[in-house]
Backbone bond lengths (Angstrom), bond angles and torsions (degrees), N, CA, C in turn:
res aa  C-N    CA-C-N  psi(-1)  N-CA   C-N-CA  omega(-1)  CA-C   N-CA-C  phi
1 X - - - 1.462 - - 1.528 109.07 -
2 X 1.647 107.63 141.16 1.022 101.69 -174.05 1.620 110.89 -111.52
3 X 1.531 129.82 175.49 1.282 118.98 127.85 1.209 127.96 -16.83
4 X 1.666 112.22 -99.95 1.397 148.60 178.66 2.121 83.37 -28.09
5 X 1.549 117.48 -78.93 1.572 90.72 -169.29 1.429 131.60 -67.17
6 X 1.413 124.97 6.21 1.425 139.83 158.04 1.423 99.45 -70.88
7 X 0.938 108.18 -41.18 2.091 103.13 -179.69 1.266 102.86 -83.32
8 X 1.516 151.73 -16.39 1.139 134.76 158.55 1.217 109.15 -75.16
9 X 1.494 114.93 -37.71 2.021 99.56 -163.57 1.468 89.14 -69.36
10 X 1.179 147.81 -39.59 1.296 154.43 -156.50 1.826 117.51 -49.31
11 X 1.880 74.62 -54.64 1.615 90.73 -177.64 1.618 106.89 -95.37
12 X 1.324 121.99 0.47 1.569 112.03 170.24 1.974 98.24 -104.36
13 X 1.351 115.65 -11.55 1.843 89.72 -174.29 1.643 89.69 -99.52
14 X 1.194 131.23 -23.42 1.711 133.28 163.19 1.617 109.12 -34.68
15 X 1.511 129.03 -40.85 0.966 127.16 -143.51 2.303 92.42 -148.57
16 X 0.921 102.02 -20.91 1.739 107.90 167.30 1.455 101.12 36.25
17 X 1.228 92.09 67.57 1.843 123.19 -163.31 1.601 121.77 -174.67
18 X 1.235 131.88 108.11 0.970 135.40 -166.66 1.345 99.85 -90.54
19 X 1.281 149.20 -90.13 1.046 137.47 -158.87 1.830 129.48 -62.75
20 X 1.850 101.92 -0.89 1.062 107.44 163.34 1.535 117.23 -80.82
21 X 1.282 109.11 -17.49 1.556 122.12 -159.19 1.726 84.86 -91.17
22 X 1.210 116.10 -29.38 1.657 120.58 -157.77 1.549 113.12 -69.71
23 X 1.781 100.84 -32.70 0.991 118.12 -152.55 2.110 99.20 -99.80
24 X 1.285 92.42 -23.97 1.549 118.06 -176.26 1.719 91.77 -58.63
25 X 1.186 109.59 -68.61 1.889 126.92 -159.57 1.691 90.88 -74.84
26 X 1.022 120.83 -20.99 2.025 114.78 -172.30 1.585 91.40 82.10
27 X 0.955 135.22 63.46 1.709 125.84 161.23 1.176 113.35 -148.91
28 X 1.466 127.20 175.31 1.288 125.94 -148.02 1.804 88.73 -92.35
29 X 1.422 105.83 171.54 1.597 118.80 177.12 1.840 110.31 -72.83
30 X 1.712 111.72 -35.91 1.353 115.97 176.19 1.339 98.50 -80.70
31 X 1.121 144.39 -5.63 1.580 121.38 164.86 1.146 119.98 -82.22
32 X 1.758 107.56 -47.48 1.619 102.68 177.02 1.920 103.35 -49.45
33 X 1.154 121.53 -65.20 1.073 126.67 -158.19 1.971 119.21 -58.67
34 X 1.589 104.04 -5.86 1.179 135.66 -169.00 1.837 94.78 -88.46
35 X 1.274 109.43 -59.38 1.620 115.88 -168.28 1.497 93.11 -90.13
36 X 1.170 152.72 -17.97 1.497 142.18 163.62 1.617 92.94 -59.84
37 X 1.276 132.74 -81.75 1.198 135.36 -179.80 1.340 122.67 -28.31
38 X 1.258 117.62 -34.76 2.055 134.43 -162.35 1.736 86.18 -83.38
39 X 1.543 88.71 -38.63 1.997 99.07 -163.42 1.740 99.56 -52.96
40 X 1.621 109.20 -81.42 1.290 128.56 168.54 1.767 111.21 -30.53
41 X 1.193 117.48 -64.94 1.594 105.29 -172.15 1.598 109.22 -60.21
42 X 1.601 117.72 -41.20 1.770 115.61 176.01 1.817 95.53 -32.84
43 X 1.223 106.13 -81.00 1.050 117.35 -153.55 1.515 127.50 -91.35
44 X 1.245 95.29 17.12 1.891 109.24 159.16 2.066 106.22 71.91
45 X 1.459 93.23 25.12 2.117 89.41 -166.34 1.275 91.17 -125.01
46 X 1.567 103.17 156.55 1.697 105.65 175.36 1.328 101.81 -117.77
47 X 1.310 122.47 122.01 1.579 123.22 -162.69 1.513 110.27 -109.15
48 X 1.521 119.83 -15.26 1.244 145.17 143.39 1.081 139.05 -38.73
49 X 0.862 145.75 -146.88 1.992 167.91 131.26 1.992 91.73 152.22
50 X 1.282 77.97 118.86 1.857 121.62 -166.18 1.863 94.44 -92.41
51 X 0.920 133.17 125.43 1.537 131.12 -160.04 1.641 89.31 -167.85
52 X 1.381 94.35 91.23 1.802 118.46 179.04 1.788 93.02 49.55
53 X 1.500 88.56 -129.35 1.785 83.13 171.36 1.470 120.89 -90.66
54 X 1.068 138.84 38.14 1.124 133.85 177.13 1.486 94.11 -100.32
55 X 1.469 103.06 176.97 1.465 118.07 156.96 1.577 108.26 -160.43
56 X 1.267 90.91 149.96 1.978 100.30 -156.40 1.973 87.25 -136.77
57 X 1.483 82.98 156.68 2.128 84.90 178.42 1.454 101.45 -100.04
58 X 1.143 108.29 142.18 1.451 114.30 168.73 1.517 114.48 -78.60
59 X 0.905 123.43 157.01 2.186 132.52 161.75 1.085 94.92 -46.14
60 X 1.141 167.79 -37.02 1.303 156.97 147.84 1.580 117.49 -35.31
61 X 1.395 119.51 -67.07 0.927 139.60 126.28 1.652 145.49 30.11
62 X 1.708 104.69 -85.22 1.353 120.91 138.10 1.213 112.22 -63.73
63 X 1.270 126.62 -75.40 1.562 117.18 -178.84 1.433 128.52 -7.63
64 X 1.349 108.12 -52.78 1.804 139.98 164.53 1.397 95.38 -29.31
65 X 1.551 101.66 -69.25 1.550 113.12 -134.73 1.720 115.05 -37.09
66 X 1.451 110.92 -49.08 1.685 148.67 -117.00 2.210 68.55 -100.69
67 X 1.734 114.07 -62.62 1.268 103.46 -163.83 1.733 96.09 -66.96
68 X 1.077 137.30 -46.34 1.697 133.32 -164.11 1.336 106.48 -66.62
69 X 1.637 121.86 -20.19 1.329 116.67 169.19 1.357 113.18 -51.71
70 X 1.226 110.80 -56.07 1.475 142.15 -147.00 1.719 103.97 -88.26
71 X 0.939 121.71 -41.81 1.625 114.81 144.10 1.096 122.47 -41.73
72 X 1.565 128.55 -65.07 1.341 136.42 175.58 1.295 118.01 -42.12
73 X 1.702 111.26 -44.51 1.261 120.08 -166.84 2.124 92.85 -72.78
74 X 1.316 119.62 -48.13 1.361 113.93 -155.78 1.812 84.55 -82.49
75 X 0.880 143.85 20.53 1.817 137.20 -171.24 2.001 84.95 -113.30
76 X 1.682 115.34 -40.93 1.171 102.97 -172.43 1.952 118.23 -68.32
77 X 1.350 80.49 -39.86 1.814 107.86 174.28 1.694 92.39 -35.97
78 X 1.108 115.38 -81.71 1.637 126.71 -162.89 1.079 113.50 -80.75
79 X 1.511 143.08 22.03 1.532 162.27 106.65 1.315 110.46 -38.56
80 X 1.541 112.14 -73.56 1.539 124.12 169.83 1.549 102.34 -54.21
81 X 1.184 124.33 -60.68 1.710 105.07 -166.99 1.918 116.90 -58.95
82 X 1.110 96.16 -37.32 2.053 112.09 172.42 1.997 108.99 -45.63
83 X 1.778 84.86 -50.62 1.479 90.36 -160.90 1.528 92.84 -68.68
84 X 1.765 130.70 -41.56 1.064 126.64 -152.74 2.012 123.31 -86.42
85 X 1.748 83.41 -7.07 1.725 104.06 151.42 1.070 155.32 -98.32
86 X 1.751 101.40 -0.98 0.970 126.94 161.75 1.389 137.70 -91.45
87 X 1.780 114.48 -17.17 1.540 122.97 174.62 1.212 105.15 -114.09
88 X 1.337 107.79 170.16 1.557 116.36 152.31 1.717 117.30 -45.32
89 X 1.168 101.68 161.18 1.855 106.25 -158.09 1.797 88.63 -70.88
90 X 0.835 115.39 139.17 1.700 136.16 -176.79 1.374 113.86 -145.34
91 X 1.614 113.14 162.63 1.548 118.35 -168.15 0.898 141.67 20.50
92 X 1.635 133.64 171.47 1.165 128.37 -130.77 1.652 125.80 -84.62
93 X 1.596 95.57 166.75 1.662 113.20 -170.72 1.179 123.26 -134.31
94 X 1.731 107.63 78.67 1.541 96.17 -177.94 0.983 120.32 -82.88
95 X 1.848 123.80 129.91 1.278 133.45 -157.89 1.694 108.80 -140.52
96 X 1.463 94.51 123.31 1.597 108.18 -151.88 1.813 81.58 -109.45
97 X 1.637 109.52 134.37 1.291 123.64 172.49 1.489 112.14 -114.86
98 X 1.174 111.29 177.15 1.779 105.61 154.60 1.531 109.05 -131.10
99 X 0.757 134.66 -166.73 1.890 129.94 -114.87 1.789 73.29 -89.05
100 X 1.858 110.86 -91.68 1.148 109.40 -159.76 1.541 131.92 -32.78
101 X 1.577 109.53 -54.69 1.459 116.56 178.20 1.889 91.29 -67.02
102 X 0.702 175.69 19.63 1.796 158.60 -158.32 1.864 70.06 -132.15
103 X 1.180 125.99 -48.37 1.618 109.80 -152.02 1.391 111.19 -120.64
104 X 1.312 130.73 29.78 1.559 131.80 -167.82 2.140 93.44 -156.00
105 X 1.231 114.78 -50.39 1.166 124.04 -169.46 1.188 126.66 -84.94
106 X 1.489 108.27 -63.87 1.801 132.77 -175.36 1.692 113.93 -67.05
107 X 1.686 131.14 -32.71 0.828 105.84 -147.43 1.756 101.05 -76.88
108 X 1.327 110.73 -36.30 1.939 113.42 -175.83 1.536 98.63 -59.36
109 X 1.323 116.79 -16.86 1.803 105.68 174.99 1.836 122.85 -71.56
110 X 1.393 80.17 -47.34 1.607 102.99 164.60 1.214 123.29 -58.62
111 X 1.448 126.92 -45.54 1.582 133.76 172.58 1.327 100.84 -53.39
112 X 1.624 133.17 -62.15 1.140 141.93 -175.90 1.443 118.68 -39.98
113 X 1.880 107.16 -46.56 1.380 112.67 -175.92 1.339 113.73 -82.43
114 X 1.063 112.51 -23.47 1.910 121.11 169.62 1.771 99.78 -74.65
115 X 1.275 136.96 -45.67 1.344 135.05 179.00 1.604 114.23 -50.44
116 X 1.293 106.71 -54.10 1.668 128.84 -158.29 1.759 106.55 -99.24
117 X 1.415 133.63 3.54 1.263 161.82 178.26 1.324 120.62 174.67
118 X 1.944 101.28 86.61 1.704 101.94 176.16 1.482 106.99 -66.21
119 X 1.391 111.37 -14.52 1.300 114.01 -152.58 1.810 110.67 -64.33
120 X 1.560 97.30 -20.29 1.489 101.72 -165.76 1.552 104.60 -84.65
121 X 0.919 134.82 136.74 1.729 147.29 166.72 1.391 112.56 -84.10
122 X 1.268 132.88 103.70 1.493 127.21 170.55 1.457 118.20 -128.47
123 X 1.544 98.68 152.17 1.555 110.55 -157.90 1.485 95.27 -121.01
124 X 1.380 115.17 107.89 2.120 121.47 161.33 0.970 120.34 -87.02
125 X 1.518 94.37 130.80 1.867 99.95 -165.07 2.009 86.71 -121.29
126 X 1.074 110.66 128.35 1.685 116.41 171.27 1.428 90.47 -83.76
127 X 1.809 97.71 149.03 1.678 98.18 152.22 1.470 92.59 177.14
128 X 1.396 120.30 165.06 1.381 108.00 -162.90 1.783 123.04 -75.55
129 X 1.182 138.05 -171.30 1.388 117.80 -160.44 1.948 106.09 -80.79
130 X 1.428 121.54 -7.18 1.322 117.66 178.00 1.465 99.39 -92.80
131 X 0.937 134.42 -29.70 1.678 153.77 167.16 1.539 99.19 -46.33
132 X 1.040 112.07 -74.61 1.842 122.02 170.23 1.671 118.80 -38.63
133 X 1.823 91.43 -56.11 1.784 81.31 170.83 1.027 129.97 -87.50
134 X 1.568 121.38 -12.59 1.367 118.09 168.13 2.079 114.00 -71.26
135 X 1.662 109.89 -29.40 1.251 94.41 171.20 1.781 128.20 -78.04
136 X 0.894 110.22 -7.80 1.633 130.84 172.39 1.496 114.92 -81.07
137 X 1.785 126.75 -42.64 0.888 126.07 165.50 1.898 121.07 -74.16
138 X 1.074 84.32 -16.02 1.938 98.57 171.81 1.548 114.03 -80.65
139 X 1.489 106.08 -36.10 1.667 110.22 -169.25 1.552 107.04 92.79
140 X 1.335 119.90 18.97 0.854 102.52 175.76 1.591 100.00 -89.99
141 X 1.173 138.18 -41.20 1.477 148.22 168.89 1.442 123.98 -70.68
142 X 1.663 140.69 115.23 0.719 132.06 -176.83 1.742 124.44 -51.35
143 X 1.693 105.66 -25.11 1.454 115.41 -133.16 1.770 101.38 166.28
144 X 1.645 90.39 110.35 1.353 95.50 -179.82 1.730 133.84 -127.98
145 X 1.268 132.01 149.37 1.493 125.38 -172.10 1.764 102.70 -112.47
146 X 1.079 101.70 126.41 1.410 106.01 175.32 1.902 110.63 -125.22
147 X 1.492 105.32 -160.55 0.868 108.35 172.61 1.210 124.65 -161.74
148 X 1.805 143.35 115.80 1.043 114.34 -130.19 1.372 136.96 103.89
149 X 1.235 127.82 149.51 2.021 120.86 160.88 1.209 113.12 -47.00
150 X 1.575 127.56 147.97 1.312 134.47 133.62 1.231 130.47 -103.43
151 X 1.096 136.81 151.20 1.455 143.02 -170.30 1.298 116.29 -101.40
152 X 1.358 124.25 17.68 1.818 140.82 165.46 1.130 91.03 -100.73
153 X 1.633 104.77 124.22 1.401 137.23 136.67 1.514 130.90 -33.68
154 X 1.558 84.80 -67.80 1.501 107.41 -174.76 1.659 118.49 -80.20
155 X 1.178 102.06 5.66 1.536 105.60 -180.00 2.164 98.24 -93.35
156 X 1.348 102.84 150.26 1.150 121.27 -176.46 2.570 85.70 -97.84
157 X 1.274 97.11 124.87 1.362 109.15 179.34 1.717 105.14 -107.90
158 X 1.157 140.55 161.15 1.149 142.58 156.68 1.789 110.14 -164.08
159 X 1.406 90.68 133.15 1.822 92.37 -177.84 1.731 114.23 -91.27
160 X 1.891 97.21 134.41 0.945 75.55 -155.28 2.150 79.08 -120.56
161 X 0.991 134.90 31.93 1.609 137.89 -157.15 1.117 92.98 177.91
162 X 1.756 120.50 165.54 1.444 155.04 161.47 1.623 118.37 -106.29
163 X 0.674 135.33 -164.58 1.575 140.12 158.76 1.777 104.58 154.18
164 X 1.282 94.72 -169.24 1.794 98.09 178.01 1.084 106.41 169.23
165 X 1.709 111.94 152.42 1.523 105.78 -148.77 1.571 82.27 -105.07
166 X 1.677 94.51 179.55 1.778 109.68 -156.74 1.995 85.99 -153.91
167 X 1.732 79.10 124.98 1.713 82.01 169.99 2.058 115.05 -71.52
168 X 1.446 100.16 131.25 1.433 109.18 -177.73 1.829 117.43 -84.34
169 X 1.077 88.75 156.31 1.463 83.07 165.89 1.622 121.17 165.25
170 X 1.456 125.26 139.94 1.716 115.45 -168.98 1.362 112.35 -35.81
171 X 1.192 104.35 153.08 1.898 92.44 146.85 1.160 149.15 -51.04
172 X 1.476 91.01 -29.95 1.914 110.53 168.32 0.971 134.21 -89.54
173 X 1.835 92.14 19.44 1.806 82.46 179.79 1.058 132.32 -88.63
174 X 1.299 147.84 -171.58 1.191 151.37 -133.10 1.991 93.86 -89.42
175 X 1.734 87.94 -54.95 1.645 103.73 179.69 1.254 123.96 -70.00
176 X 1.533 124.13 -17.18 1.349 147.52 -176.20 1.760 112.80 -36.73
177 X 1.491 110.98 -32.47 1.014 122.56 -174.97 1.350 115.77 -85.20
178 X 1.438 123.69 -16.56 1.346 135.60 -163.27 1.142 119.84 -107.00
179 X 1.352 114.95 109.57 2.057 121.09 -172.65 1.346 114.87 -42.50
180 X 1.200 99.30 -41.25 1.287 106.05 177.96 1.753 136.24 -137.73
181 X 1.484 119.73 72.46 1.393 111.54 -148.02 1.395 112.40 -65.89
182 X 1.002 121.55 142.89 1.588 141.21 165.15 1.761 123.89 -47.33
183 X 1.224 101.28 89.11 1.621 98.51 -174.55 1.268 120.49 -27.63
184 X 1.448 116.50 -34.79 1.485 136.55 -175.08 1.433 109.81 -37.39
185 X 1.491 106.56 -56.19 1.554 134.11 -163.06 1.413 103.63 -77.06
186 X 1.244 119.17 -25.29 1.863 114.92 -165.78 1.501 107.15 -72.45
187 X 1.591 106.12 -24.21 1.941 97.53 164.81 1.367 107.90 -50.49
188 X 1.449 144.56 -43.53 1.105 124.99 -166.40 1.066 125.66 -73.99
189 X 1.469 120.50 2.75 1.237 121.27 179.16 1.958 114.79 -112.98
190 X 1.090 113.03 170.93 1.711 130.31 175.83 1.485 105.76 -85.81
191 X 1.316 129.07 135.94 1.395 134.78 -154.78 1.951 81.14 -129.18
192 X 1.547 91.87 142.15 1.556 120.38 141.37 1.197 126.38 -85.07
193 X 0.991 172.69 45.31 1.401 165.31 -165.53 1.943 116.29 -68.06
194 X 1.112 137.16 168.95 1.671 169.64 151.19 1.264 98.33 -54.17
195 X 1.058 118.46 153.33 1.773 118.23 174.68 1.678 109.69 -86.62
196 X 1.252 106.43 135.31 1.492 95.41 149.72 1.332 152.07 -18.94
197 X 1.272 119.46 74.33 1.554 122.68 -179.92 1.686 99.31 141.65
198 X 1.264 120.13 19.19 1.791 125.34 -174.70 1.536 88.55 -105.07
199 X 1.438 98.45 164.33 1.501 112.06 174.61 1.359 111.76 -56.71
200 X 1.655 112.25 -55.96 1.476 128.01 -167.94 1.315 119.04 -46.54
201 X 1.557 93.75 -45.90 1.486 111.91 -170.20 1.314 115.08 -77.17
202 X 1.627 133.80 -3.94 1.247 147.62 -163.55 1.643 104.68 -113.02
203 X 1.318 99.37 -27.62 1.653 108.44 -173.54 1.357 113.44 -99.27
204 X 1.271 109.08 -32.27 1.647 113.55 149.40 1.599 120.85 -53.37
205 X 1.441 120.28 -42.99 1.286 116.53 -146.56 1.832 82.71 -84.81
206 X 1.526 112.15 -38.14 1.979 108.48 -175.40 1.534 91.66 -59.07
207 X 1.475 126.51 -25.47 1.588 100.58 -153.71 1.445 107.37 -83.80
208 X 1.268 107.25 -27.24 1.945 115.94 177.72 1.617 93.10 -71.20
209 X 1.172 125.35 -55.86 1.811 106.54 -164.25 1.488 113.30 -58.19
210 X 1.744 114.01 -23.90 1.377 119.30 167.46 1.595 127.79 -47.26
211 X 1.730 106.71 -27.49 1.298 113.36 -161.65 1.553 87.82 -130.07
212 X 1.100 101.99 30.91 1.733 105.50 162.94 1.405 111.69 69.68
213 X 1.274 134.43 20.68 1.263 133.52 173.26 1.290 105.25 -115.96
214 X 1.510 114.12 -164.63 1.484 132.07 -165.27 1.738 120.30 -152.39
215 X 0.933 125.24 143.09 1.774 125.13 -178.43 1.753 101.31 -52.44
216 X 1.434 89.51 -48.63 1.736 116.26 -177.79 1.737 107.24 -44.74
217 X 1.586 119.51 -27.28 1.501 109.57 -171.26 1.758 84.73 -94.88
218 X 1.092 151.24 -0.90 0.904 141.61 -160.53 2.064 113.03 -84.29
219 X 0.671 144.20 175.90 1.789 159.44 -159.71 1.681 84.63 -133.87
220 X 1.550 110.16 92.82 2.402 102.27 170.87 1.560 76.54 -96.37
221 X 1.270 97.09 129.18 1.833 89.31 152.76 1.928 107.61 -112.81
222 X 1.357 104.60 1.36 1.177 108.89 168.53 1.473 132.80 -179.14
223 X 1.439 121.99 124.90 1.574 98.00 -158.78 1.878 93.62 -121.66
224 X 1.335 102.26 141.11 1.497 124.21 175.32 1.784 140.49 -119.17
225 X 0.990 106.68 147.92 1.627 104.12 -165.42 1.161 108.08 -73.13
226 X 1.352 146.38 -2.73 1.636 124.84 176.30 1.545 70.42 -137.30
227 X 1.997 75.62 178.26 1.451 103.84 161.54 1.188 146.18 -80.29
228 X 1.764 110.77 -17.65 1.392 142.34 167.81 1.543 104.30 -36.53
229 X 1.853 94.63 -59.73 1.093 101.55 -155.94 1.711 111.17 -96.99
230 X 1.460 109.59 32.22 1.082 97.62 156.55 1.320 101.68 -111.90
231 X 1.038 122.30 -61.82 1.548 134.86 157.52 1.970 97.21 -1.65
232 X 0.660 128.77 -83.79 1.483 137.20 -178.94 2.140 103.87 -37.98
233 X 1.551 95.87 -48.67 1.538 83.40 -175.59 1.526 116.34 -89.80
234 X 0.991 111.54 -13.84 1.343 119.24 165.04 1.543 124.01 -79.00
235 X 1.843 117.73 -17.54 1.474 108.05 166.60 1.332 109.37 -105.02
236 X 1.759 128.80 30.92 0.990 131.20 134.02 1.787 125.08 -124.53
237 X 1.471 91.49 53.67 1.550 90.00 178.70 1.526 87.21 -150.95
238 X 1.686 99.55 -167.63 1.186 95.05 168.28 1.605 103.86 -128.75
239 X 1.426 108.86 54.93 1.378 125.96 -178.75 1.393 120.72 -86.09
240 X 1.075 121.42 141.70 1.821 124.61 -169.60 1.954 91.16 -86.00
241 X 1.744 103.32 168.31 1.265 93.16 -178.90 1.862 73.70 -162.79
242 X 1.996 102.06 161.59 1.383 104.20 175.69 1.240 74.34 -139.51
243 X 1.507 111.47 127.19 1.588 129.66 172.74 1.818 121.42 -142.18
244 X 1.316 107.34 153.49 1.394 104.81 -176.55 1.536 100.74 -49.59
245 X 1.366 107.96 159.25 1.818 115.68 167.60 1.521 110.86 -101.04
246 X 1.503 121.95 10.18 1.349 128.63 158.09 1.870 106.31 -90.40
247 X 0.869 120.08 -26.30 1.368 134.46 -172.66 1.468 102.28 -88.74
248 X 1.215 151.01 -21.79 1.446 159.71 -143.75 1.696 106.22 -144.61
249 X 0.757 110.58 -12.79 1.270 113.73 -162.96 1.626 114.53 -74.93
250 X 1.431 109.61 -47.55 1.253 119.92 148.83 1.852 123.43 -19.76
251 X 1.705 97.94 -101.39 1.131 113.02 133.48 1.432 114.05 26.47
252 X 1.564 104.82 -110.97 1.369 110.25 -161.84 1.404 106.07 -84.11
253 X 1.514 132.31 29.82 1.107 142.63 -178.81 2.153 92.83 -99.81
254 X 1.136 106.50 -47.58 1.272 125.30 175.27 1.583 126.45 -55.31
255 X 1.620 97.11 -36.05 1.536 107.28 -175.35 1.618 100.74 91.29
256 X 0.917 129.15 24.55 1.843 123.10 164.49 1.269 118.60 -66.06
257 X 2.038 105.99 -46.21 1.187 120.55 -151.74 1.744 95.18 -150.26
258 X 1.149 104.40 145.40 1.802 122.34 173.23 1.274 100.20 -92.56
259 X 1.214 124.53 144.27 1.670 137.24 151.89 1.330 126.98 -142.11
260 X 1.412 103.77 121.85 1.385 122.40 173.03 1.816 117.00 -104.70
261 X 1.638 103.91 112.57 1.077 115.43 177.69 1.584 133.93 -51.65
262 X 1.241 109.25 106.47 1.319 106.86 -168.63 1.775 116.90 -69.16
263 X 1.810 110.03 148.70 1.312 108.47 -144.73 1.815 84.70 -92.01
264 X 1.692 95.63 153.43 1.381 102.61 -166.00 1.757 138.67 24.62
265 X 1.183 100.65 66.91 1.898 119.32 -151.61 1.266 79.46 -147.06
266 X 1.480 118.46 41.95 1.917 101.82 156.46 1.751 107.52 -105.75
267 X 1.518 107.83 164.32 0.916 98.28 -167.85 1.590 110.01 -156.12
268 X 1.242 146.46 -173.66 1.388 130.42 -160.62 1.378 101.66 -119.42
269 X 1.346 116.38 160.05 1.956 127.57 147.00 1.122 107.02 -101.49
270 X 1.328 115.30 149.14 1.408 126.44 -167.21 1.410 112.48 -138.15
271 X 1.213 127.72 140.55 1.463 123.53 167.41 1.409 109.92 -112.48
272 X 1.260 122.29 117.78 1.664 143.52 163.21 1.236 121.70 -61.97
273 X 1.349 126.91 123.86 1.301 127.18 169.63 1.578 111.21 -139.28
274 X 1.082 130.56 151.14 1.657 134.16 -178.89 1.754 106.15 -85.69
275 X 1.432 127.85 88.51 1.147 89.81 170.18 1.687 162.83 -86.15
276 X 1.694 96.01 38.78 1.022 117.99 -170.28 1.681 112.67 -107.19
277 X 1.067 93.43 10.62 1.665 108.07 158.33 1.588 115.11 -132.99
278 X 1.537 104.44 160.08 1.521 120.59 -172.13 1.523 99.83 -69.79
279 X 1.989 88.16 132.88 1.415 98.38 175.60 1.410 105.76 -86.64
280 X 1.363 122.21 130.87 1.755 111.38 175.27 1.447 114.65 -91.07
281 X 0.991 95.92 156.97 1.861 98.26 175.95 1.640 120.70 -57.34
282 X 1.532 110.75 -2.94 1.300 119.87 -179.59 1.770 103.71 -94.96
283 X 1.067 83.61 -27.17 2.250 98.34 174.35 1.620 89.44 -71.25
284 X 1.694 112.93 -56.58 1.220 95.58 -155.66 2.067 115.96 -62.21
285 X 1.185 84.79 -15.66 1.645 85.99 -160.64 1.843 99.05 -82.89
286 X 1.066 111.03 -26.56 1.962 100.01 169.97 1.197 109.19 -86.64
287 X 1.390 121.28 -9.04 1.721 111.72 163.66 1.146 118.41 -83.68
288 X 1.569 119.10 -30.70 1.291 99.46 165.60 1.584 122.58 -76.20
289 X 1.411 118.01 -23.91 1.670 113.01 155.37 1.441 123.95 -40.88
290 X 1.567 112.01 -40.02 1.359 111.07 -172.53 1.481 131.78 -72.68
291 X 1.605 99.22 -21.69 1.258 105.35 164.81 1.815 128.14 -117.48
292 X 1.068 89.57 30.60 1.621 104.49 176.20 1.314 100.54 -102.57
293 X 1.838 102.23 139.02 1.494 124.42 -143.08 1.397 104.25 -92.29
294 X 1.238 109.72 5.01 1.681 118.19 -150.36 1.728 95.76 -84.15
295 X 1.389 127.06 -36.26 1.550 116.56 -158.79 1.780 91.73 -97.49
């Protein structure tokens, strides 16, 4: 048995048509029908049933199909792994972030890996940090940056950043004046918050149960998917906010917004990988960006 006749039965029981399959691969109609035959006599099975000119698969047949896929599929695997040890790191990298690291962290990593290998093509997909590990643990993501815990097992984690969140808030607010406001007091106010299922919003919610509180005692008068956009409703309100201090930093560099660093509320970036798939040399080369000390 060959390759080459796993790729004919493939492309003639796909299509239960010989000369469509013939015409599919670029080869003549007596060849396909030459290595179907070589296939069947090797191995004593009729994978066929020939009905004038038709041709139909037998239960034998299908049965086939599911294992010759699956050869094909592991023959492509170790094509791709040969080719991908032998050149410079090439093609693509889909790389799923979540909000803060995708827009405060990643992009000078990314410039670097497009500078130092144009060769590689990569596609950023934002989404929040359970969003990230669920697309990485799916395959839909090559390689992911979060921020925060994840709740995959099976994901391979490694830290690759620090950060820590910082209570937000206008300039005019009430607390604006105070070095240090009193958790006590923040019930009286209306909160912005991250949506449910973001890094921020997960590292906030451990840091209140730490000090004996809850999200639940909190006033949400509104919760949002980036940070922009809390940042924005909070320097026209007089709404409290707990946000990265890479994300704010800007910001309150400007005078929009005050921030006071919240006490022991640091927390990690992480890069995700599955390790039950092949790392390529195009994985390898933004991991080693990610943890190089230089940016």
């Amino acid at each position: 048995m060959t390759l080459e006749q796993l790729r004919i039965f493939m492309a003639v029981a796909s299509r239960e048509h010989v000369t469509q399959a013939a015409t599919a691969l670029g080869l003549t109609q007596s060849a396909v029908s030459a290595a179907l035959t070589a296939l069947e006599t090797r191995h004593g099975v009729r994978l066929f049933d020939r009905i004038g000119r038709r041709i139909q698969l037998t239960e034998d047949g299908r049965a086939f199909m599911a294992e010759a896929q699956a050869v094909l599929d592991r023959a492509e695997t170790a094509e791709m792994l040969l080719a991908d040890l032998s050149r410079e790191p090439q093609g693509r990298l889909r790389i799923h972030a979540s909000q803060t690291v995708a827009s405060y962290w990643l992009p000078p990593r990314l410039m670097a890996l497009h500078d130092l290998h144009p060769g590689i093509e990569f596609r950023l997909t934002l989404g929040n940090t359970r969003q990230v590990a669920d697309a990485v643990a799916e395959g839909a993501a090559d390689i992911g940056f979060v921020e925060g815990d994840v709740s995959h097992g099976d994901l391979h984690r490694q830290v690759v950043a620090r950060d820590r969140l910082a209570l937000v808030m206008a300039d005019t607010h009430p607390l604006a004046s105070e070095q240090s406001p009193d958790p006590a007091q923040w019930l009286d106010y209306r909160w912005a918050l991250r949506e449910p299922g973001s890094g921020t919003r997960a590292e906030f919610e451990a840091w209140l149960v730490q000090r004996g509180s809850s999200v639940a005692a909190l006033d949400i008068a509104i919760e949002l998917p980036s940070n922009e956009a809390v940042l924005s409703a909070v320097s026209h309100s007089q709404c409290l906010a707990a946000l990265s201090q890479r994300a704010v930093a800007s910001a309150a560099g400007a005078g929009w917004v005050r921030i006071t660093p919240l006490p022991g509320a640091e927390r990690v970036f992480s890069v995700l990988s599955d390790p039950r798939r092949h790392r390529t040399r195009a994985m390898q080369a933004l991991l080693a960006l990610a943890v190089a000390p230089e940016f």
